[in-house]
C-alpha positions as CSV (number, residue, x, y, z in Angstrom):
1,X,27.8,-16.0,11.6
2,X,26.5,-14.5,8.6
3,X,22.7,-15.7,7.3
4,X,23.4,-18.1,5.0
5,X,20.8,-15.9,2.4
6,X,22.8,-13.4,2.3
7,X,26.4,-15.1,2.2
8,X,27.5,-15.3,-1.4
9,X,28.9,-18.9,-0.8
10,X,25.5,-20.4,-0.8
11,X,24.9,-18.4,-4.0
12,X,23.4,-19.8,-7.4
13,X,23.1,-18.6,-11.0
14,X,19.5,-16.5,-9.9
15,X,21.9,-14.4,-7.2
16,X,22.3,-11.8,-10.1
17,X,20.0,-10.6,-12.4
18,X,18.8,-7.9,-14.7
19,X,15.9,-5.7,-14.8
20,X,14.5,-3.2,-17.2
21,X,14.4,0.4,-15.5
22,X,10.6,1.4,-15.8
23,X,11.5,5.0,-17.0
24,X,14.1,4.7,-19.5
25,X,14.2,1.0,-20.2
26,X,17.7,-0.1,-19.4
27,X,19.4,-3.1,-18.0
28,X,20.2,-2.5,-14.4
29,X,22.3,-5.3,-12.6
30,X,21.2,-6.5,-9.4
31,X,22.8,-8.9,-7.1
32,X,20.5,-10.4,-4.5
33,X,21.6,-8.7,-1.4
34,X,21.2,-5.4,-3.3
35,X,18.1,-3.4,-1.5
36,X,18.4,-0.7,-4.7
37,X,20.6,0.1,-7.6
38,X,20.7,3.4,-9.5
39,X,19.7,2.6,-13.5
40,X,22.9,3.6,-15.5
41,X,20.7,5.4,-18.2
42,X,19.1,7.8,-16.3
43,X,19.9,7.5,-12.3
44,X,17.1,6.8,-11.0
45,X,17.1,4.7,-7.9
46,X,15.0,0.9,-8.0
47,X,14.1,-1.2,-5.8
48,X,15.5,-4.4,-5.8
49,X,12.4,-6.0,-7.0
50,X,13.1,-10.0,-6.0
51,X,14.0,-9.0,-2.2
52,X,11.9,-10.7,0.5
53,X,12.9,-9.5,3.8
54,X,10.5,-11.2,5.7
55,X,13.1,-12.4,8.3
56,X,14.3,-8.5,8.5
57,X,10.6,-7.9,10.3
58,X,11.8,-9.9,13.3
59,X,15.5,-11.0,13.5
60,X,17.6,-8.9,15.8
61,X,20.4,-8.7,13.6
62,X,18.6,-7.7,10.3
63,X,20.3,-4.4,10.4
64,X,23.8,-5.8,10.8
65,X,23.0,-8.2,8.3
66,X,21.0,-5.6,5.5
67,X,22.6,-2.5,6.0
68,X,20.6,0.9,6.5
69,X,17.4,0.0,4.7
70,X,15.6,3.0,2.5
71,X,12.5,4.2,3.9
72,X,10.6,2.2,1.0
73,X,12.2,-1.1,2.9
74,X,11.5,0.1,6.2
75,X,8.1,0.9,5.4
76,X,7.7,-3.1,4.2
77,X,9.6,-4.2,7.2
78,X,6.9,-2.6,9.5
79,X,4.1,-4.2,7.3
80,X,5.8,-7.8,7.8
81,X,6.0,-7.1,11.1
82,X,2.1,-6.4,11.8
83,X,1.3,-9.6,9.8
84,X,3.5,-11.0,12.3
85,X,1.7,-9.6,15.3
86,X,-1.8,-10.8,13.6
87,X,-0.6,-14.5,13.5
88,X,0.7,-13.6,17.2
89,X,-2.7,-12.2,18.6
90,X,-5.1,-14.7,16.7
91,X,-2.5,-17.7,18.4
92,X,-2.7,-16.2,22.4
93,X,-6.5,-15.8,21.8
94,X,-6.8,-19.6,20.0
95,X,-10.4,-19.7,19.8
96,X,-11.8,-17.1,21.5
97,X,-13.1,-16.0,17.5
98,X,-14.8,-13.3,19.4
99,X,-11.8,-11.0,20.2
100,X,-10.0,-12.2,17.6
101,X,-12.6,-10.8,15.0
102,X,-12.7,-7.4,17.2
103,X,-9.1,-7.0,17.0
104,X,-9.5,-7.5,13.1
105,X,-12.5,-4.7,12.7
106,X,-10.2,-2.4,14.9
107,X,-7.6,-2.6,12.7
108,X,-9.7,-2.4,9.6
109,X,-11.2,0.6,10.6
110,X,-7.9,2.1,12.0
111,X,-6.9,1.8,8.0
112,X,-10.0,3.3,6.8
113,X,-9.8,6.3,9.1
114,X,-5.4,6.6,8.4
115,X,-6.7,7.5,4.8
116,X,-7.9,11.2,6.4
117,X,-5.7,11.5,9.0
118,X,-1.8,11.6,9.3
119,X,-0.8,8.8,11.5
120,X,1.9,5.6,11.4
121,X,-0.2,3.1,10.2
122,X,1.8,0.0,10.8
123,X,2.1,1.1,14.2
124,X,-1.9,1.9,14.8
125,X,-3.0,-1.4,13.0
126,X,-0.2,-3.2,15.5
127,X,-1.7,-1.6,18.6
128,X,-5.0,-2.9,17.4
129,X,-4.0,-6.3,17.5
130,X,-2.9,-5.9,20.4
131,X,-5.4,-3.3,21.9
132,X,-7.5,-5.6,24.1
133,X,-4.6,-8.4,24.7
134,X,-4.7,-8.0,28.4
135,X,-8.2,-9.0,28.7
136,X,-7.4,-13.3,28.9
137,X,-5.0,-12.2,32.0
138,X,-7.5,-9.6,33.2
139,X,-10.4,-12.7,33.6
140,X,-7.7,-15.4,34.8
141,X,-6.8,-12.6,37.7
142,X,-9.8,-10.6,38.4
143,X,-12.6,-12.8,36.7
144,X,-13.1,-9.2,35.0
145,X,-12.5,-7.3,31.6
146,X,-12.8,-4.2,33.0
147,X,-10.9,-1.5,31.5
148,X,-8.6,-0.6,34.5
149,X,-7.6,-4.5,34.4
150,X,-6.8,-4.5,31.1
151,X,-4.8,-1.2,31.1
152,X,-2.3,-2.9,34.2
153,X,-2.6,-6.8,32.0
154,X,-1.7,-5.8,28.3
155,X,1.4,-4.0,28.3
156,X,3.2,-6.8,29.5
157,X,1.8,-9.3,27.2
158,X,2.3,-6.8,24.2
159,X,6.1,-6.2,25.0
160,X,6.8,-10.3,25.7
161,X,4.9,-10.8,21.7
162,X,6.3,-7.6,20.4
163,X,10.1,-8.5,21.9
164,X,9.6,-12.0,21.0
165,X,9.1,-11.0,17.6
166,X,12.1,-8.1,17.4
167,X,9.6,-5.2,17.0
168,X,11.8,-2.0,17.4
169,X,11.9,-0.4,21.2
170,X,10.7,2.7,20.7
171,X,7.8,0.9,18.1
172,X,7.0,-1.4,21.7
173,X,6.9,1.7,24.1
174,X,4.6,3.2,21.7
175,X,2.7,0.4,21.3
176,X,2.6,-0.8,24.9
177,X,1.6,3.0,26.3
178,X,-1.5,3.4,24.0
179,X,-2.2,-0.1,25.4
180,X,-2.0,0.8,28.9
181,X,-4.7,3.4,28.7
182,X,-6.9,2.9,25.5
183,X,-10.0,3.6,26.9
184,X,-9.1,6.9,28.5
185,X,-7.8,9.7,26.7
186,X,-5.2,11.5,27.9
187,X,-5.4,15.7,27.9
188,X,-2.6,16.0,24.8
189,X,-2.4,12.8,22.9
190,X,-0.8,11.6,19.6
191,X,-2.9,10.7,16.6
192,X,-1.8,7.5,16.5
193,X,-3.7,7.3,19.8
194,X,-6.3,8.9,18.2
195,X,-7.1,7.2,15.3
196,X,-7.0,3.2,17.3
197,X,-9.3,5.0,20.2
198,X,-11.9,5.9,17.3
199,X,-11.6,2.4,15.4
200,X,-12.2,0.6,18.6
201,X,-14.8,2.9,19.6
202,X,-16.8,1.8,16.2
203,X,-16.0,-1.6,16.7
204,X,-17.8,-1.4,20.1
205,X,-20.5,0.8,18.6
206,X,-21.3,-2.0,16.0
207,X,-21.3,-5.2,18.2
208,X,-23.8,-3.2,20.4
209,X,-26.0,-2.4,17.9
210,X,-26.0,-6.4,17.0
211,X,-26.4,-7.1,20.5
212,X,-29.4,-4.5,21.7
213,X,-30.0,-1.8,18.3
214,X,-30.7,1.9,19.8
215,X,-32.1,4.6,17.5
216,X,-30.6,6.6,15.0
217,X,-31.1,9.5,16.5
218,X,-28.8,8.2,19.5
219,X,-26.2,6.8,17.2
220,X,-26.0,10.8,16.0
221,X,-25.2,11.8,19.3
222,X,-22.2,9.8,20.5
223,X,-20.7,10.8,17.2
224,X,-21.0,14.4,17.3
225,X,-19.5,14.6,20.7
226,X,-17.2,11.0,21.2
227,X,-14.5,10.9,18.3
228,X,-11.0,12.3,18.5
229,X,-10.8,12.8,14.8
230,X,-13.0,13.5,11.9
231,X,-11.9,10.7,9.9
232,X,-13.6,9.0,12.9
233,X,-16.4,10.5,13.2
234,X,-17.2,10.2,9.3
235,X,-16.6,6.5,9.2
236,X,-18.7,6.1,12.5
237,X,-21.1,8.0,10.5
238,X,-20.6,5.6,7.2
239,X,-20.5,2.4,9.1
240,X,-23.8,3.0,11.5
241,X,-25.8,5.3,10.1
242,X,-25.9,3.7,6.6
243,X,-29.9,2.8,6.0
């Protein structure tokens, strides 16, 4: 069965349009199942600009349905998709606002520090949704957070949210290994690694210093000698050294 969005017999008038090529001004024809069109006056290649594929970030037959999308496309498609995996996190945790806000720093910081360092960001801000989703099953089981709990816990409840919502396989083996041991770095590891161990590590760093405040002095230490990247370590820097 074809989506009905994209089947031309649920078509109206709006199904093709016209749009002005930002470099050379032309009318370029676009029907609505287009994902880009070359302009006629001077070839170059546009976006379909009224395209929503928000059901391409989780529907298991969005490539049969699409085509092969351009890497502009795909690079939305994995932004829907972490949206997605928010919504997902924030409803397993329901109102334990505690993780749920960690989760969000984590993946704030992760997109600071991705501005220095060369890593997929959809994927690192997904695995920091995700990071610390093993730690409900971790306390149901063991009445414990403990790291070693939540690196058996989480990968199983990341692949069940991540299949559920038709994340890619390789994206949820990715996802779920960094998962399974983000507390402990690994010898060799990939930045993507990298750059969610150093945004959770300021996370933690920050609710300490709420919690019990340690000196400045201190706070210079475990950054000169605990980050994996120097996009870390400068943001650790920014964020808890800033009076």
């Amino acid at each position: 069965m074809q989506c009905p969005g994209q089947d031309s017999r649920y078509w109206d008038s709006s199904a093709v349009f016209e749009v002005s090529c930002p470099k050379c001004g032309s009318a370029v024809e676009f029907f609505k199942d287009d994902s880009t069109r070359k302009c006629p006056g001077c070839g170059t290649k546009m976006l379909n600009p009224n395209n929503d594929f928000g059901c391409a970030s989780y529907c298991p037959y969005a490539e049969q349905c699409l085509g092969s999308l351009p890497p502009e496309l795909l690079a939305k498609k994995q932004e829907l998709l972490k949206e997605r995996v928010a919504l997902a996190m924030k409803r397993y945790f329901e109102e334990d606002f505690r993780r749920i806000g960690h989760a969000g720093r984590v993946a704030r910081h992760a997109a600071e520090i991705a501005r220095s360092e060369e890593c997929n960001l959809p994927v690192v801000e997904i695995t920091a949704y995700l990071h610390d989703i093993g730690i409900k099953e971790s306390e149901r089981k063991y009445k414990s957070a403990a790291p070693k709990h939540q690196h058996a816990e989480g990968p199983p409840v990341a692949r069940e949210i991540l299949g559920e919502l038709g994340a890619p396989p390789a994206l949820i083996d990715e996802v779920c290994d960094i998962i399974g041991h983000h507390h402990t770095p690994r010898p060799e590891e990939s930045m993507n690694f990298k750059v969610l161990y150093d945004a959770d590590l300021i996370t933690n760093l920050e609710e300490k210093q709420k919690e019990a405040p340690t000196s400045r002095e201190h706070l210079q230490k475990i950054i000169a000698r605990s980050f994996l990247t120097p996009g870390g370590a400068a943001l650790a820097a920014k964020v808890l050294l800033r009076q």
